[in-house]
N, C-alpha and C positions, 0 to 999 in steps of 0.2 A: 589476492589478499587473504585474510585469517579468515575462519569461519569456525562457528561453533553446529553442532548437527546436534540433533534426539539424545546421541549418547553422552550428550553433556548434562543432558537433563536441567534446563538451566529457566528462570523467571523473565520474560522482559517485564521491567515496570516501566510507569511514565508518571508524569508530574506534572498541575497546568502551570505558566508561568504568566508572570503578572507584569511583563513586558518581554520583551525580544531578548531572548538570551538568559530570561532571571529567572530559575524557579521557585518558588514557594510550597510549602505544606508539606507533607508526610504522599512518597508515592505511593498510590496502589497498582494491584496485578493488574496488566495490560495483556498479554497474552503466556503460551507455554510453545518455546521450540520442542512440537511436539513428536510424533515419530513420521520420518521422510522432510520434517522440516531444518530448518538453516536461518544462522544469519552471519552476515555477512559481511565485515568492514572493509569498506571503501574509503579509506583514507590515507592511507600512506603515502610518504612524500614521494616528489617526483624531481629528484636531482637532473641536473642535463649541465654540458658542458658547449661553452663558446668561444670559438676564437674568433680574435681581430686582427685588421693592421696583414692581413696573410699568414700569420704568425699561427706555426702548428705545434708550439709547446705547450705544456699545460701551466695556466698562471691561476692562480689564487682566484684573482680579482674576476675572472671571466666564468666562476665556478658559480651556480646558482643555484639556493636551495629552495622551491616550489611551496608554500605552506601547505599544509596538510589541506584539504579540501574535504570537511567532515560529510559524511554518507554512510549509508549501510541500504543494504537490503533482507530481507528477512520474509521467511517462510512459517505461518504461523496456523496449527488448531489450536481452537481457545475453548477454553473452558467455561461454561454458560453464567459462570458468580463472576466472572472477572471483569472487565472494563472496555468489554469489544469492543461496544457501538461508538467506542473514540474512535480505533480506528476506520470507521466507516464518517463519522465526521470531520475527522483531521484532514480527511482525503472531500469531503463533500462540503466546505463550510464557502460562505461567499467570497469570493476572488476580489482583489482589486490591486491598485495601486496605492502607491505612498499618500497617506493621508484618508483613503478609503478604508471601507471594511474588507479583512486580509484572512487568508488562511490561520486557523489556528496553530498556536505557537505551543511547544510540548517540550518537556525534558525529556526524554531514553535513557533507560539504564537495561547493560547487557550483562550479567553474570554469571560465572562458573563459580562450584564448592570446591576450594581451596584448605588447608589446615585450620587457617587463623578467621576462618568466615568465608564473607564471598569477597570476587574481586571481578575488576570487569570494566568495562566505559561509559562514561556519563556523556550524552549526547545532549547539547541545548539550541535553542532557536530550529525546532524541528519543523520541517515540513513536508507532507505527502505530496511526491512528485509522480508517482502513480503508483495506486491500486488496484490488483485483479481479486475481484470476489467470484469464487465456482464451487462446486461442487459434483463429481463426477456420477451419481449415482442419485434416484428420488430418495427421498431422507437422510440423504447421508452428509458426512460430515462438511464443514465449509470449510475452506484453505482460503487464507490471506496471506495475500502475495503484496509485500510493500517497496518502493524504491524509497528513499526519505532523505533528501538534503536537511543539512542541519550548518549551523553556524560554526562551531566549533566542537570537538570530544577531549576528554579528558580520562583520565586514569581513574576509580572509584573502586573504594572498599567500604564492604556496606558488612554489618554484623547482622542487623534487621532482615536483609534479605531473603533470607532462610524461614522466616514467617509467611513471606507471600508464597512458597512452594508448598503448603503443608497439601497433603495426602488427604483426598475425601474421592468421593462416589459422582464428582457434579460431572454432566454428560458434557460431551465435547458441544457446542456450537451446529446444529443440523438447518438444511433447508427444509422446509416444509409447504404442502398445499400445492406444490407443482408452481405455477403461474398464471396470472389474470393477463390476457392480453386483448385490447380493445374489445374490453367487458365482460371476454368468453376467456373460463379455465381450460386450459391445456393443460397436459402432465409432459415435458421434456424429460428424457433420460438423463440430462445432465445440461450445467448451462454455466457461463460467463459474463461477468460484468469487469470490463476495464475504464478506469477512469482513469484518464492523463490531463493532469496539472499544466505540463510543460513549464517548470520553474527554471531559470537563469540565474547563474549566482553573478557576484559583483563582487569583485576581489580588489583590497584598500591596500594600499603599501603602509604597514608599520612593521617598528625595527628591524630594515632592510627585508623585510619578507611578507609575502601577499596574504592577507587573510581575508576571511570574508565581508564583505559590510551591509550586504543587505541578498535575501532571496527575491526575483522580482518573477508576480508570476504572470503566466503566461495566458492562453486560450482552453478551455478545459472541451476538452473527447472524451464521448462515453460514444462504449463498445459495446456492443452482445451478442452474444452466440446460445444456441442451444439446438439441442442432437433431438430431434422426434421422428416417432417412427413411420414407415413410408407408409400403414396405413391411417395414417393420420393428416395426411400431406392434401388428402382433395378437402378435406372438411378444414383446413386451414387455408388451403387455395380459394376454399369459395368465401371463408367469411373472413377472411383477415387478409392475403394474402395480393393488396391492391397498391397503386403507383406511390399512394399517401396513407401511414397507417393515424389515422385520425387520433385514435386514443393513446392509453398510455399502458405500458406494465409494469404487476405492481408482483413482487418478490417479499416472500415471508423468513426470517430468518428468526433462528433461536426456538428454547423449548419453557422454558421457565420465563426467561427473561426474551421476548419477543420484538424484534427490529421488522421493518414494514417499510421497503425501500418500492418508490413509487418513481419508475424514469416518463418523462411525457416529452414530446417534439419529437416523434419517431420518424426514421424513413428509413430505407432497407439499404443494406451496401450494396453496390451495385455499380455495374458500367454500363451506363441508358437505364433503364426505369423498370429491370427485371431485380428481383432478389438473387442476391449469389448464392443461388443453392448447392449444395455438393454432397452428393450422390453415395455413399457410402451401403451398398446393397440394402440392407432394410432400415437402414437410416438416412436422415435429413439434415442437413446443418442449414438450420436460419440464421441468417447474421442481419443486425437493424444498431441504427445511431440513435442514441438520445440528445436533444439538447439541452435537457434538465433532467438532475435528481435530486427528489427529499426524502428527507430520512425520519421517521417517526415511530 
C-alpha cells in the first residue's frame, strides 16, 4: 500500500468524536512522521474474480469489488506540546462490548504539502488495535508504533493544517527515571511495551459492497521486554526475579508534559515457570505480561 516517510514532513492530527464515526471540534497535533518514521495506508480494495456453473469466461456479474477496509499503520516521534498521551489512551481505554464502555473513538487526518494547502485522508470511527511503546536507549526518544482500524477514510484537504506543523524548539517525547519494578528502580538499556487490542471488524452489505458496521473488540495483551545489563542480572535474580512478580511496573514518559504508565498482574513469559531470558553477551532480555495498564 501508499506510505508517507520523514521526508514528507507531514502533521497527523486527530479529532474526538461525539459518537461512532462523527467528528466534532477543531483537530489538534497528534503526532509528527518524524525521521525513520512512516504511515501507512491499509486500505485499498481488494477486487477478486469468480466463476460458476464450471464456466471459465469472465462475466460482469461474478466480478466483485471488496470495500475498502479503512486501516493505516504509523510510525511516530512526537513532540512533547502535541497530544500524545491520546495515543497511549486510544490504545488503553476500557474494552467492551456493544452497550458497555468501548475503546475510544477518534478522527485521523494524514497530510502532505501540496500547492493549494494540505491534502491527505480523514480516517473516522478509529481504533487502536495495537500499540508498541519503546525506546532504545536511557533517555532517549519514544517511538509509537500504531496498527488502527477505523470505519471508513476519505479524501481531505485542509488549509489550516499547515498551522499544526509550525517550527519551534519543543523536544521530542523521551523516556525517563529507567523503571520501578516491584518497588526497586532498575535502569534497562532499552525497553518495550506492546498492547494488543485484538479488534475484529464486522462488515454490513450496503450498495452491493461490504462496509464496515461495527469494530468489535477483542481480549487485550500486554507485553514487555527490556535489555539489562548481565551485571545487573544477580541483583535482579535475587530480588525480583521469582515464579510470581507480585508488584507492578511503573514507566515515566515525557519531559514537560509527563505520562506515568503503571502495568500491575505481572508474570514472566515463559515455558514452566522460568523467565525467558536471552543471552546477548553483556546483555539480558527480560520479557513479563501485564494484565493491566493505567495511564496517568
Amino acid at each position: 500500500g501508499r506510505h508517507i516517510t520523514a521526508g514528507d514532513l507531514t502533521p497527523v492530527i486527530v479529532n474526538a468524536e461525539s459518537s461512532y464515526g462523527v467528528p466534532t471540534g477543531d483537530p489538534s497535533l497528534y503526532g509528527d512522521v518524524a525521521e525513520g518514521g512512516r504511515f501507512t495506508f491499509q486500505d485499498n480494495p481488494n477486487p477478486y474474480l469468480s466463476w460458476r456453473y464450471g464456466s471459465r469466461s469472465y462475466d460482469p456479474a461474478n466480478y466483485v469489488t471488496q470495500q475498502k477496509d479503512a486501516a493505516y499503520s504509523a510510525s511516530l516521534e512526537v513532540r512533547d506540546i502535541a497530544n500524545w498521551e491520546g495515543i497511549i489512551s486510544n490504545a488503553t481505554g476500557t474494552m467492551g462490548t456493544s452497550g458497555d464502555p468501548q475503546l475510544p473513538n477518534t478522527t485521523k487526518e494524514i497530510c502532505v504539502k501540496v500547492a493549494s494547502g494540505w491534502q491527505g485522508r480523514q480516517y473516522t470511527g478509529c481504533k487502536t488495535n495495537k500499540l508498541t511503546i519503546s525506546a532504545d536507549a536511557p533517555g532517549g526518544v519514544v517511538t509509537f508504533e500504531e496498527e488502527v482500524l477505523a470505519s471508513k477514510s476519505v479524501p481531505v484537504t485542509r488549509n489550516s493544517a499547515l498551522a499544526l506543523w509550525k517550527s519551534d524548539n519543543s523536544p521530542a517525547v523521551q523516556w525517563m527515571n529507567g523503571v520501578t519494578l516491584n518497588g526497586t528502580d532498575i535502569y534497562p538499556q532499552s525497553f518495550s511495551i506492546s498492547i494488543s487490542n485484538n479488534l475484529d471488524r464486522v462488515r454490513v452489505p450496503t450498495s452491493g459492497e461490504a462496509i464496515t458496521g461495527a469494530l468489535l473488540e477483542g481480549r487485550r495483551e500486554i507485553g514487555i521486554e527490556m535489555d539489562i545489563w548481565m551485571e545487573d542480572l544477580a541483583f535482579v535474580a535475587n530480588n525480583i526475579n521469582k515464579a510470581d512478580v507480585t508488584g507492578s511496573l511503573i514507566v515515566t514518559l515525557g519531559i514537560d508534559h509527563v505520562v506515568v504508565l503503571t502495568l500491575s498482574g505481572l508474570s514472566w513469559m515463559a515455558d514452566g515457570t522460568n523467565p525467558d531470558l536471552i543471552q546477548d553477551k553483556q546483555r539480558q532480555t527480560l520479557r513479563l505480561r501485564a494484565a493491566n495498564i493505567s495511564v496517568a
